[in-house]
PDB file as gemmi writes it, atoms N, CA and C in Angstrom:
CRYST1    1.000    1.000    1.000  90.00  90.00  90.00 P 1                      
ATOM      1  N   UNK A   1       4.890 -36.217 -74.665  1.00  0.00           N  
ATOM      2  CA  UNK A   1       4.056 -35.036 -74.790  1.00  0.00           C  
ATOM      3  C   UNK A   1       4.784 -33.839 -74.175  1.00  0.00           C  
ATOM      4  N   UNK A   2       4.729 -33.119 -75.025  1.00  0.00           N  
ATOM      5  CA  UNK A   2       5.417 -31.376 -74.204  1.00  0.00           C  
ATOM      6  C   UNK A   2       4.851 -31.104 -73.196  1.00  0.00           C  
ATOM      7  N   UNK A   3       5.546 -30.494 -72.461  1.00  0.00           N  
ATOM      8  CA  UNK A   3       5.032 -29.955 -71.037  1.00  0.00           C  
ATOM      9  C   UNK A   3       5.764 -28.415 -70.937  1.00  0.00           C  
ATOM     10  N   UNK A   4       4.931 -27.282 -71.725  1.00  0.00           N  
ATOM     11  CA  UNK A   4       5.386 -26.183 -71.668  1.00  0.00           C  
ATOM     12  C   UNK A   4       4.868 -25.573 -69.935  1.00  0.00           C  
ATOM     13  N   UNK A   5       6.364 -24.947 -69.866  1.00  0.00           N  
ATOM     14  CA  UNK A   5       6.261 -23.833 -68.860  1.00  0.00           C  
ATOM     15  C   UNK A   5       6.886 -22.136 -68.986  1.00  0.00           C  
ATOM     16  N   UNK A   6       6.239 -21.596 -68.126  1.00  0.00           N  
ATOM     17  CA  UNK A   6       7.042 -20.071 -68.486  1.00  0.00           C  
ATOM     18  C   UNK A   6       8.445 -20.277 -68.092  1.00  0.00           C  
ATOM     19  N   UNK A   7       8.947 -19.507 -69.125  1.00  0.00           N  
ATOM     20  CA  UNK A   7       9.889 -18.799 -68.795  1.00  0.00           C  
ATOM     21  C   UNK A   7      10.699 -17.817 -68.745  1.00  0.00           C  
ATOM     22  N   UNK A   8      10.111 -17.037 -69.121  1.00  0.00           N  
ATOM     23  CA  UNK A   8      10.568 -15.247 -69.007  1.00  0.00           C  
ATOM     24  C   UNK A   8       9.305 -14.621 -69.619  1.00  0.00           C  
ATOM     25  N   UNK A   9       8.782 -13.403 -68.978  1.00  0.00           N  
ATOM     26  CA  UNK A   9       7.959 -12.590 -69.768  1.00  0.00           C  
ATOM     27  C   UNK A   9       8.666 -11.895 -71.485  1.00  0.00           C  
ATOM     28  N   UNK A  10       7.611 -11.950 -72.088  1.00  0.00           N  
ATOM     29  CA  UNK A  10       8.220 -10.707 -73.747  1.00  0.00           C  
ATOM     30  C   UNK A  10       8.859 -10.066 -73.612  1.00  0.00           C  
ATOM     31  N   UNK A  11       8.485  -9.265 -72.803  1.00  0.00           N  
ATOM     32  CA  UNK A  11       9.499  -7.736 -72.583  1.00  0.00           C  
ATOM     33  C   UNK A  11      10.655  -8.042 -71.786  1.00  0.00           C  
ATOM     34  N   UNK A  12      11.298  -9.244 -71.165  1.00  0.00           N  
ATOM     35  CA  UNK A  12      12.399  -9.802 -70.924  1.00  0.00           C  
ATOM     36  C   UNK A  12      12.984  -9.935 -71.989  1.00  0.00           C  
ATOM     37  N   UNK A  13      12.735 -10.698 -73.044  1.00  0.00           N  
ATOM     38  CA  UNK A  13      13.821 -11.399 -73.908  1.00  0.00           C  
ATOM     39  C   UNK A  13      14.912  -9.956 -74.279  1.00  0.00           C  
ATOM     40  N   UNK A  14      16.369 -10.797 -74.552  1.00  0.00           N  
ATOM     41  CA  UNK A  14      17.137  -9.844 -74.998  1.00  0.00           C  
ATOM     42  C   UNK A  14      16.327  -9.240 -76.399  1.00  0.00           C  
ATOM     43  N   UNK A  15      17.299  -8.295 -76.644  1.00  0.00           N  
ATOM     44  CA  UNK A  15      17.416  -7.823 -78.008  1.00  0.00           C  
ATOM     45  C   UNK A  15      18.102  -8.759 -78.951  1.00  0.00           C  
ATOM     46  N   UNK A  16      17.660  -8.205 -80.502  1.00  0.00           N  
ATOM     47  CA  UNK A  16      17.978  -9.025 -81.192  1.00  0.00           C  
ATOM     48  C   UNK A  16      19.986  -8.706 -81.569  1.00  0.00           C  
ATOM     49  N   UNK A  17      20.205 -10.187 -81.408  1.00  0.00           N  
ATOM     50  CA  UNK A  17      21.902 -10.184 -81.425  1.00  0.00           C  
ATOM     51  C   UNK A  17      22.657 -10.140 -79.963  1.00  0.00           C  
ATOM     52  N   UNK A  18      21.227 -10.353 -78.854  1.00  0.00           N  
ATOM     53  CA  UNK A  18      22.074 -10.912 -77.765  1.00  0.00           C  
ATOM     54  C   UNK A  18      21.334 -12.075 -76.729  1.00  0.00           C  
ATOM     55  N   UNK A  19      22.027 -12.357 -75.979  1.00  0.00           N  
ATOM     56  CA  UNK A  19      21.589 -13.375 -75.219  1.00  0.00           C  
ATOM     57  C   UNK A  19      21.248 -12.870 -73.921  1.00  0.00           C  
ATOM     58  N   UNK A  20      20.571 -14.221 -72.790  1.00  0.00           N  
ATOM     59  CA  UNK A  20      20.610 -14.226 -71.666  1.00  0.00           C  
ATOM     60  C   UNK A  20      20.003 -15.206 -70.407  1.00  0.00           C  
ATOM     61  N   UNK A  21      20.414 -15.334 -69.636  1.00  0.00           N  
ATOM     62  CA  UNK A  21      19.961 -16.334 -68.573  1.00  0.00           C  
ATOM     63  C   UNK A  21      19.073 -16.418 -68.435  1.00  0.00           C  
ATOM     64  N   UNK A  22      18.457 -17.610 -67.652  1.00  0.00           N  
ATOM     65  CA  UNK A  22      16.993 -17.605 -67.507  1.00  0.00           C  
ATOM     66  C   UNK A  22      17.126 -19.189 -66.925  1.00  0.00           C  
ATOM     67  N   UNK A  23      16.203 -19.600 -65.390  1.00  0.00           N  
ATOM     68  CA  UNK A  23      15.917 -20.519 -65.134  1.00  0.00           C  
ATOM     69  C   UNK A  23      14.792 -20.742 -65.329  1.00  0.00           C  
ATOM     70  N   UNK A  24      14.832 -22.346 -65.001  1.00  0.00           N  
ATOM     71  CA  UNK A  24      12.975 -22.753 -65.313  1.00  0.00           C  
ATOM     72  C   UNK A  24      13.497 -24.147 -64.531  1.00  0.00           C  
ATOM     73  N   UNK A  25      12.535 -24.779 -63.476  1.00  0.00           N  
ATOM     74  CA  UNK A  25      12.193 -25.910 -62.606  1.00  0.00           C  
ATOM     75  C   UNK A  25      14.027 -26.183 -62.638  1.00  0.00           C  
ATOM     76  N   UNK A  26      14.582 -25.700 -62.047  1.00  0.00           N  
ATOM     77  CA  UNK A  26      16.108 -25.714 -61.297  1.00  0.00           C  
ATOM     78  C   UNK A  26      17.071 -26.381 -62.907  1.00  0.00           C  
ATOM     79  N   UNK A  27      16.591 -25.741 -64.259  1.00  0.00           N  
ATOM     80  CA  UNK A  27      17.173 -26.101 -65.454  1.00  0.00           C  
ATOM     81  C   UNK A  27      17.633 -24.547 -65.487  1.00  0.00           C  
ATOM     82  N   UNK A  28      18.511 -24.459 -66.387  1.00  0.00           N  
ATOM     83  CA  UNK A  28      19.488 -22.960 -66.391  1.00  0.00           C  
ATOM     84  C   UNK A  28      19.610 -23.329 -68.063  1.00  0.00           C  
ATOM     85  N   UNK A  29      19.046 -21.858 -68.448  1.00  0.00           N  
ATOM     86  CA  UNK A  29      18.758 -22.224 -70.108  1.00  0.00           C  
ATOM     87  C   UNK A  29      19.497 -20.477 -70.501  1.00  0.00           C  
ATOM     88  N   UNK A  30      19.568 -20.921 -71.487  1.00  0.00           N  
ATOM     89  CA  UNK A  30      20.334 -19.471 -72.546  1.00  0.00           C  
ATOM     90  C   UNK A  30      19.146 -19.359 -73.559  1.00  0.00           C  
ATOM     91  N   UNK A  31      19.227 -17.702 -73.292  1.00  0.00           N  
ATOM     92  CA  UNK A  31      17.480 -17.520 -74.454  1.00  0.00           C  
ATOM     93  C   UNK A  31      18.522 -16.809 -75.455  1.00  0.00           C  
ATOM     94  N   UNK A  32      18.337 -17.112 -76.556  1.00  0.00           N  
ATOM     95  CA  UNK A  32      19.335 -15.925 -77.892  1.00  0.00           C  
ATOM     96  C   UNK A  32      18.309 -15.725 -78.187  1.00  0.00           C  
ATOM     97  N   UNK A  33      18.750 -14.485 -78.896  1.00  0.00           N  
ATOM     98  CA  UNK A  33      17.701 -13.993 -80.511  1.00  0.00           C  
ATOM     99  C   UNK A  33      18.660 -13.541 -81.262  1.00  0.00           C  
ATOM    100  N   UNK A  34      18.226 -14.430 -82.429  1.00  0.00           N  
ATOM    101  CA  UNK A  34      18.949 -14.223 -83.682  1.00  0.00           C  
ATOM    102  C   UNK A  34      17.619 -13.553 -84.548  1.00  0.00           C  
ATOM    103  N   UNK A  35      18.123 -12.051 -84.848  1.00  0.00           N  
ATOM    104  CA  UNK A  35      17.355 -11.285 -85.894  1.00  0.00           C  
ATOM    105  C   UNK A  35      15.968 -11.354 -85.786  1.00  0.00           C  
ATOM    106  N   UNK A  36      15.644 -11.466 -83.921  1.00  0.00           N  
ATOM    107  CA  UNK A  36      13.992 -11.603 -84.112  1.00  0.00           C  
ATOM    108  C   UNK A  36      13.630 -12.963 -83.614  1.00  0.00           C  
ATOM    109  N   UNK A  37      14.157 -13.662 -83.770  1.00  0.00           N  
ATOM    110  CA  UNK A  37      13.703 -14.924 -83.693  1.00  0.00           C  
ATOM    111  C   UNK A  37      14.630 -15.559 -82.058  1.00  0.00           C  
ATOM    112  N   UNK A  38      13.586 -15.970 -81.271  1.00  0.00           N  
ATOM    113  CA  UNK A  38      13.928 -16.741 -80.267  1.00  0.00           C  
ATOM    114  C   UNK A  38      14.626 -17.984 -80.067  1.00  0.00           C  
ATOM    115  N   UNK A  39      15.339 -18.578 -79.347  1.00  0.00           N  
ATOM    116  CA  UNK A  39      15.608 -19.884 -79.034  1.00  0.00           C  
ATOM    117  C   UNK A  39      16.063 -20.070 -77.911  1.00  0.00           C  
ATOM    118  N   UNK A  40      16.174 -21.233 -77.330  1.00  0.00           N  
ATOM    119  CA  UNK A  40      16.185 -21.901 -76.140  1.00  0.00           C  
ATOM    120  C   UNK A  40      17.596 -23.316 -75.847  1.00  0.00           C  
ATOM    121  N   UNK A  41      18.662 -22.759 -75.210  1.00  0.00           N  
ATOM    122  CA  UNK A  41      19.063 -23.894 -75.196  1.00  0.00           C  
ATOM    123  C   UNK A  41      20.157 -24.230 -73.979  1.00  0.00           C  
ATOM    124  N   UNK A  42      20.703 -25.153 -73.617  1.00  0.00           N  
ATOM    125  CA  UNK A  42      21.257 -25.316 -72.364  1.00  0.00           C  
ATOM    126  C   UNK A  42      22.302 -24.282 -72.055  1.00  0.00           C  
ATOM    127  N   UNK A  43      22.035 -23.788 -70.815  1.00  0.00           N  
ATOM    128  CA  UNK A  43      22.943 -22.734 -70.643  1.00  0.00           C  
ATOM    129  C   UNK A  43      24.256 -22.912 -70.234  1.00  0.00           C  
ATOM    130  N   UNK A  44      24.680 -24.095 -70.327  1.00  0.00           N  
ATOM    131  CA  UNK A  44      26.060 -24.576 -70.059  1.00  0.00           C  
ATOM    132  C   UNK A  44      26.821 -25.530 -70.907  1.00  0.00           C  
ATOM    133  N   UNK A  45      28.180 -24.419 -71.158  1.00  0.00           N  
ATOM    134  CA  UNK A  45      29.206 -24.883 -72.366  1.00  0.00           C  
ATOM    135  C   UNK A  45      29.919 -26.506 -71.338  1.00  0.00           C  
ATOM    136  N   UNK A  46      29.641 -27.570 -72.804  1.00  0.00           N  
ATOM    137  CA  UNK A  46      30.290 -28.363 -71.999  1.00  0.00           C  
ATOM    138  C   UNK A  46      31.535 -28.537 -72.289  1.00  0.00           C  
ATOM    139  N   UNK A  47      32.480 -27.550 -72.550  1.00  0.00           N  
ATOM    140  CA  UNK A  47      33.737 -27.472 -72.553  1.00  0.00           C  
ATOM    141  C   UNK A  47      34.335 -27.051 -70.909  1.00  0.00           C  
ATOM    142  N   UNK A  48      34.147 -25.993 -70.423  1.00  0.00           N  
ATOM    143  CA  UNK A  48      34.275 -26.268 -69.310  1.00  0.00           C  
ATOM    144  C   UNK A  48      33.279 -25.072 -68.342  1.00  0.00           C  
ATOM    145  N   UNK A  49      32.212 -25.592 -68.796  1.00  0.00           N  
ATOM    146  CA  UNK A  49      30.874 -25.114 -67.790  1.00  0.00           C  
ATOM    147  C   UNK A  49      30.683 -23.752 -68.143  1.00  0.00           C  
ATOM    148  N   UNK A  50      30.922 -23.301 -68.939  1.00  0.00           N  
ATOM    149  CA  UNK A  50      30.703 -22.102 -69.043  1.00  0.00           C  
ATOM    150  C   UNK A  50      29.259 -21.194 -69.137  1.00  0.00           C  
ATOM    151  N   UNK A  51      28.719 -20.204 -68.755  1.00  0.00           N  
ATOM    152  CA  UNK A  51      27.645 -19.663 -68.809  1.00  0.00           C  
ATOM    153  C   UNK A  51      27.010 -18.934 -70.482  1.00  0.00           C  
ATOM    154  N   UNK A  52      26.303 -20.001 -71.139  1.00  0.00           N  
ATOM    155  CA  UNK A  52      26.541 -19.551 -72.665  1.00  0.00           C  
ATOM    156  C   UNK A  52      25.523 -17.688 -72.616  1.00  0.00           C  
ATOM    157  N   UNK A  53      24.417 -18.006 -71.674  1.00  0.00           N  
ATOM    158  CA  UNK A  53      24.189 -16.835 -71.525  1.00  0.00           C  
ATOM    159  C   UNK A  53      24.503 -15.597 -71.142  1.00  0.00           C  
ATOM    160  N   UNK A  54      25.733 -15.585 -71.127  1.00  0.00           N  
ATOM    161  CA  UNK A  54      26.635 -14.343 -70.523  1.00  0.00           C  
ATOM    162  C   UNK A  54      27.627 -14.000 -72.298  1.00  0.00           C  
ATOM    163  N   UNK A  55      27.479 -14.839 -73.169  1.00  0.00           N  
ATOM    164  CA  UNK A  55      28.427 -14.677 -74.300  1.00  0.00           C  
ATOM    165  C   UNK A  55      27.687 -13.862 -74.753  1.00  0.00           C  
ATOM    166  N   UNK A  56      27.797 -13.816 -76.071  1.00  0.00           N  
ATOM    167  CA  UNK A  56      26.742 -13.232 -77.506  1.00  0.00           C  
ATOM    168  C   UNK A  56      26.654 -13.995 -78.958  1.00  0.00           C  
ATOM    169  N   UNK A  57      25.670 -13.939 -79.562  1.00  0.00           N  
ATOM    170  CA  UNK A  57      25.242 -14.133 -81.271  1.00  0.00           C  
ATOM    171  C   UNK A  57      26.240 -13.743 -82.122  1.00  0.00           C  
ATOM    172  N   UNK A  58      26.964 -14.925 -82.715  1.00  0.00           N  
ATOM    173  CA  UNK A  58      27.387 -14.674 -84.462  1.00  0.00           C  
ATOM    174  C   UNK A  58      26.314 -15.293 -85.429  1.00  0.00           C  
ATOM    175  N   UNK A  59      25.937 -14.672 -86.268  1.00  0.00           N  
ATOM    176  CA  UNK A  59      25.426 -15.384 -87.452  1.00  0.00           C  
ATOM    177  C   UNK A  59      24.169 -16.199 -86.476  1.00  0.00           C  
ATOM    178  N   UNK A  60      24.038 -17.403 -86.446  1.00  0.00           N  
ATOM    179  CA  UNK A  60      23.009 -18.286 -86.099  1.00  0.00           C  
ATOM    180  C   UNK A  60      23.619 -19.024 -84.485  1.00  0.00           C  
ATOM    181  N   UNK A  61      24.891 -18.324 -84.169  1.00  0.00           N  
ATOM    182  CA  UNK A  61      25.347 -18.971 -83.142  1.00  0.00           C  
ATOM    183  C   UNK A  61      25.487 -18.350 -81.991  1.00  0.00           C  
ATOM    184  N   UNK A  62      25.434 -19.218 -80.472  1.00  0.00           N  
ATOM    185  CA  UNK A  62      25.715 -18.664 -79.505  1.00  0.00           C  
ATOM    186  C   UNK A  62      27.311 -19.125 -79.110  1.00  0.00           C  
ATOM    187  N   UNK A  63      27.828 -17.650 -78.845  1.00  0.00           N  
ATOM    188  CA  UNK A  63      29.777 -17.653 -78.567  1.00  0.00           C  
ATOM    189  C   UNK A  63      29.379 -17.934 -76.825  1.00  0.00           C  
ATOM    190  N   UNK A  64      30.401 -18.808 -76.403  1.00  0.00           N  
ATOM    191  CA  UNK A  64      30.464 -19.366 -74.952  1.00  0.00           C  
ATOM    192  C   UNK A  64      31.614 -18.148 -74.446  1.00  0.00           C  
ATOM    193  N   UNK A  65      31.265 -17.005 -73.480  1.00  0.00           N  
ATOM    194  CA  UNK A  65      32.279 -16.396 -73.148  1.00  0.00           C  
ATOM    195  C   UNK A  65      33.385 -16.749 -72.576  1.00  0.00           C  
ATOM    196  N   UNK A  66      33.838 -17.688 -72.037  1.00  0.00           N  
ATOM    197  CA  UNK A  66      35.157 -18.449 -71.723  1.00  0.00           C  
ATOM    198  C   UNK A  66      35.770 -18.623 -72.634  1.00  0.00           C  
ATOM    199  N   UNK A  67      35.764 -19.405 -73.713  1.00  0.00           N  
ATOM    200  CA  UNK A  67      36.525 -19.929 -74.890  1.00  0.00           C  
ATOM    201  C   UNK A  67      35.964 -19.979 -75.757  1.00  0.00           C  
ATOM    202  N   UNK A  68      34.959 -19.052 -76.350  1.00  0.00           N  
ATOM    203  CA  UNK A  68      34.780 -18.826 -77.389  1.00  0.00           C  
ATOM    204  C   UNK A  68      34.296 -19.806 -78.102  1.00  0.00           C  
ATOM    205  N   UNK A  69      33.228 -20.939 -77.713  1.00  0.00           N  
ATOM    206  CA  UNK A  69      33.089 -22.163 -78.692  1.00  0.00           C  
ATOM    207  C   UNK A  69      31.722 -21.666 -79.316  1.00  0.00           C  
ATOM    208  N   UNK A  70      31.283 -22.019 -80.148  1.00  0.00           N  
ATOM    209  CA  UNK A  70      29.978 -21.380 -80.653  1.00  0.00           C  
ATOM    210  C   UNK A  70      29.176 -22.653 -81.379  1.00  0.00           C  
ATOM    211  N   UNK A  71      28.078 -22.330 -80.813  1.00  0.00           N  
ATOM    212  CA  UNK A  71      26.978 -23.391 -80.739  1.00  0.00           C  
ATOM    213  C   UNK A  71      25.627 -23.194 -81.298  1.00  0.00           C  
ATOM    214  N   UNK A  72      24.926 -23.640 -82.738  1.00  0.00           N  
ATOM    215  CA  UNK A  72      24.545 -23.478 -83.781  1.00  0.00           C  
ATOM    216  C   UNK A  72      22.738 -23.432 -82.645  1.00  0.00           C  
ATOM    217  N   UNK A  73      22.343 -22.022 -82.764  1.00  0.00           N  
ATOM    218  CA  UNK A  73      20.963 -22.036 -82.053  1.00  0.00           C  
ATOM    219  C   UNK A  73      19.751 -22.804 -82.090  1.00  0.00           C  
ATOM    220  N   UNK A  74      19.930 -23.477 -83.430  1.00  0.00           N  
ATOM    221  CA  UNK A  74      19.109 -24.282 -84.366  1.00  0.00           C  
ATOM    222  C   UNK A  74      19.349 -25.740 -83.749  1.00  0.00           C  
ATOM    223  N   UNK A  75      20.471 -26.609 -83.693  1.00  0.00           N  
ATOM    224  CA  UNK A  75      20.931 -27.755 -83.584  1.00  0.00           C  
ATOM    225  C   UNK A  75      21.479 -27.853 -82.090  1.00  0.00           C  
ATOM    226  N   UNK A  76      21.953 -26.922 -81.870  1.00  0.00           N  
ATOM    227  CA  UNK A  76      22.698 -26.897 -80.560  1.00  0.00           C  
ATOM    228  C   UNK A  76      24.488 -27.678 -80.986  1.00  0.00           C  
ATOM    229  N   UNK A  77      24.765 -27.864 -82.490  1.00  0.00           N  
ATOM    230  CA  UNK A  77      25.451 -28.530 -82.649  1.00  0.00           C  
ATOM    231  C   UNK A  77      26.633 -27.199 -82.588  1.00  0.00           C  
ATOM    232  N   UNK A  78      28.206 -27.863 -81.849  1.00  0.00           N  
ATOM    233  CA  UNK A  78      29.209 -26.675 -81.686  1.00  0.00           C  
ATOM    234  C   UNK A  78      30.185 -26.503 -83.315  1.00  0.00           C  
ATOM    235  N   UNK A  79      30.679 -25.349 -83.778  1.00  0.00           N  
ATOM    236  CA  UNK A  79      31.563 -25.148 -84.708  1.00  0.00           C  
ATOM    237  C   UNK A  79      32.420 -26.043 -84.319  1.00  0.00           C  
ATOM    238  N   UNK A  80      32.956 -26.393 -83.368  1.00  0.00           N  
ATOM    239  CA  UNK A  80      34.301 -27.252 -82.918  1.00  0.00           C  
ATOM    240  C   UNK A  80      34.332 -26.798 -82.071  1.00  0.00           C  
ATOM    241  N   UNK A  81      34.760 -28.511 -81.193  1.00  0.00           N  
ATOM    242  CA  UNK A  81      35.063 -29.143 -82.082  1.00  0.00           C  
ATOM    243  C   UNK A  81      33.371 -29.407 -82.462  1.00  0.00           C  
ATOM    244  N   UNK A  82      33.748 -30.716 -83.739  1.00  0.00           N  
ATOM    245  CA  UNK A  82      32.245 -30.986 -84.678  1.00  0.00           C  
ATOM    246  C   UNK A  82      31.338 -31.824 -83.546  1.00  0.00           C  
ATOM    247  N   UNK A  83      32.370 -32.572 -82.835  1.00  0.00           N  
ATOM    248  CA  UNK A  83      31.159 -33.830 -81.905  1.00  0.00           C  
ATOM    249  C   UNK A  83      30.359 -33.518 -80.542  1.00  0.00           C  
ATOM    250  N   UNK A  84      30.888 -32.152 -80.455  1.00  0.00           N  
ATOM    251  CA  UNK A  84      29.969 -31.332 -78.975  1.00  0.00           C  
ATOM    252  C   UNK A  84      29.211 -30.786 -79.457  1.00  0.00           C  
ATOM    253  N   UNK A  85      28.110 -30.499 -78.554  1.00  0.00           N  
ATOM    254  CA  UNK A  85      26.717 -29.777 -78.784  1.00  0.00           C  
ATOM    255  C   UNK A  85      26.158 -29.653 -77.188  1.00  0.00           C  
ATOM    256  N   UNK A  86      24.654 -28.901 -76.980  1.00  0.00           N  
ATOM    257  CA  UNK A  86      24.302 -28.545 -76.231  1.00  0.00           C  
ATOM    258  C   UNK A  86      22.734 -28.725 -76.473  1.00  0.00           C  
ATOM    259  N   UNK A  87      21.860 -28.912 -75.899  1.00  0.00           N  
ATOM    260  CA  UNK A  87      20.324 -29.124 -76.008  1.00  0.00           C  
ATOM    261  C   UNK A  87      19.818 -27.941 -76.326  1.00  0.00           C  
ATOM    262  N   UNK A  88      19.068 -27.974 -77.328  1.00  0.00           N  
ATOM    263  CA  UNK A  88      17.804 -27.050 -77.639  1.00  0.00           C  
ATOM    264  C   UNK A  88      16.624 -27.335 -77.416  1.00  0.00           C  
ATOM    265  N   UNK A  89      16.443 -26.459 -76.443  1.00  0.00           N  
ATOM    266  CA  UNK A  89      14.641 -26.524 -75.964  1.00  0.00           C  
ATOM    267  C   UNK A  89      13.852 -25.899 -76.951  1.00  0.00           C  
ATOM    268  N   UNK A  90      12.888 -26.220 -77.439  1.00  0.00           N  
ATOM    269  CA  UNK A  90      11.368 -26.054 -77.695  1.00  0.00           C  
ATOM    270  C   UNK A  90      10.660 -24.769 -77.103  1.00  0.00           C  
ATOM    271  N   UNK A  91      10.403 -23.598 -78.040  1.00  0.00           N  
ATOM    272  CA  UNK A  91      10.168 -22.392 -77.435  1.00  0.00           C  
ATOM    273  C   UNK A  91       9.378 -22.112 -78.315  1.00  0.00           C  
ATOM    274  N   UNK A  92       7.889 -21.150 -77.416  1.00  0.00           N  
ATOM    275  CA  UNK A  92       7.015 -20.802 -78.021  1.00  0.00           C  
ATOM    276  C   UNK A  92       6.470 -19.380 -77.713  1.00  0.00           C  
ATOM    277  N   UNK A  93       5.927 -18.464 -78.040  1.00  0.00           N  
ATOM    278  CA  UNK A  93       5.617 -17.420 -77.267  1.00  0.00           C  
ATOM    279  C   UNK A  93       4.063 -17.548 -77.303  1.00  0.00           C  
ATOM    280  N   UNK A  94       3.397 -16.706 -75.890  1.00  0.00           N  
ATOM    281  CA  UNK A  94       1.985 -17.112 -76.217  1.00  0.00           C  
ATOM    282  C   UNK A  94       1.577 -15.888 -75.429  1.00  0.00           C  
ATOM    283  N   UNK A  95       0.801 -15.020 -75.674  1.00  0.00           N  
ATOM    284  CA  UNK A  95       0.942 -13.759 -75.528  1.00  0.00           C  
ATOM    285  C   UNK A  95       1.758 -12.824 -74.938  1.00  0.00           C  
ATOM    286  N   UNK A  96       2.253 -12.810 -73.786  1.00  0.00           N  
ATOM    287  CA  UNK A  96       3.073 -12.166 -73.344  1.00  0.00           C  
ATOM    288  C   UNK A  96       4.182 -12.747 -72.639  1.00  0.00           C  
ATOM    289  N   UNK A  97       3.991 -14.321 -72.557  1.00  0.00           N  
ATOM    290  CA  UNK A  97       5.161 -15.523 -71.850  1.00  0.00           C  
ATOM    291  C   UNK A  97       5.570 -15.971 -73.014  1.00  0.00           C  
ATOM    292  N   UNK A  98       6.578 -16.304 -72.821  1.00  0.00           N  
ATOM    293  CA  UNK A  98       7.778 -17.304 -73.220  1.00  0.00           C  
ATOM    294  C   UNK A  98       7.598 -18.231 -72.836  1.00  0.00           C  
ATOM    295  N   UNK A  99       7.176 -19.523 -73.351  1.00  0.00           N  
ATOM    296  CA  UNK A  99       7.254 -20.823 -72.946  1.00  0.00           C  
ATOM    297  C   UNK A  99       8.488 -21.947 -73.007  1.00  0.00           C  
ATOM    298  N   UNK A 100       8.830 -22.571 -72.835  1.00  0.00           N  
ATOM    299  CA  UNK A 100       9.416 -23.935 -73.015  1.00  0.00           C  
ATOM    300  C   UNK A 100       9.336 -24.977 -72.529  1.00  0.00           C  
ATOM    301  N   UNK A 101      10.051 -26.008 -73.163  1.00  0.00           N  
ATOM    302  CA  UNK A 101       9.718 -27.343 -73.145  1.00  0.00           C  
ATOM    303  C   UNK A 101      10.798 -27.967 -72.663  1.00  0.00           C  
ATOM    304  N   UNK A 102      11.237 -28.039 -71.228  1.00  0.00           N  
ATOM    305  CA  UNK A 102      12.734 -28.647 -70.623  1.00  0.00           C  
ATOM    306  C   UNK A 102      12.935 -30.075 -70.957  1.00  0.00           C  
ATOM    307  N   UNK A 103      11.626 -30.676 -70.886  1.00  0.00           N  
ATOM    308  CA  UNK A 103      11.569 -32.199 -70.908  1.00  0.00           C  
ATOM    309  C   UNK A 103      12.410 -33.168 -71.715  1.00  0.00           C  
TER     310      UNK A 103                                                      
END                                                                             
């Protein structure tokens, strides 16, 4: 069962075409918006730890500012290589919070 919690007020989220940090219960998550649309996903490149919320949005992806790996907002799955990826949390908005689902 989901167990939504806040995590950033509305008027936090970036703009659309960028990212940004955000903790929730000692988890460190990357919020993008791609064209409007929110997502939620681990804020650390596991190439070598990198802070994905400090990069920015191509297309549907978040770029890891260290090395540039980019990680599909949808899947969390990376351009390359093909077998890395990163967790996507479960995000909802509900009037003026941002929710998610770390679990």
């Amino acid at each position: 069962m989901a167990e939504w919690v806040r995590l950033c007020g509305l008027a936090e989220v970036p703009a659309p075409g960028r990212v940004m940090e955000a903790e929730v219960d000692g988890v460190q998550v990357c919020v993008a918006n791609v064209n409007g649309v929110l997502s939620a996903l681990d804020n650390i490149c596991p190439h070598r730890q990198g802070p994905l919320g400090q990069g920015w949005v191509e297309g549907e992806a978040v770029i890891c500012p260290w090395h540039s790996w980019a990680f599909n907002v949808k899947t969390g799955l990376a351009e390359f290589p093909a077998h890395e990826r990163v967790e996507v949390f479960p995000l909802r908005v509900e009037g003026e919070d941002v929710l998610v689902d770390i679990e």
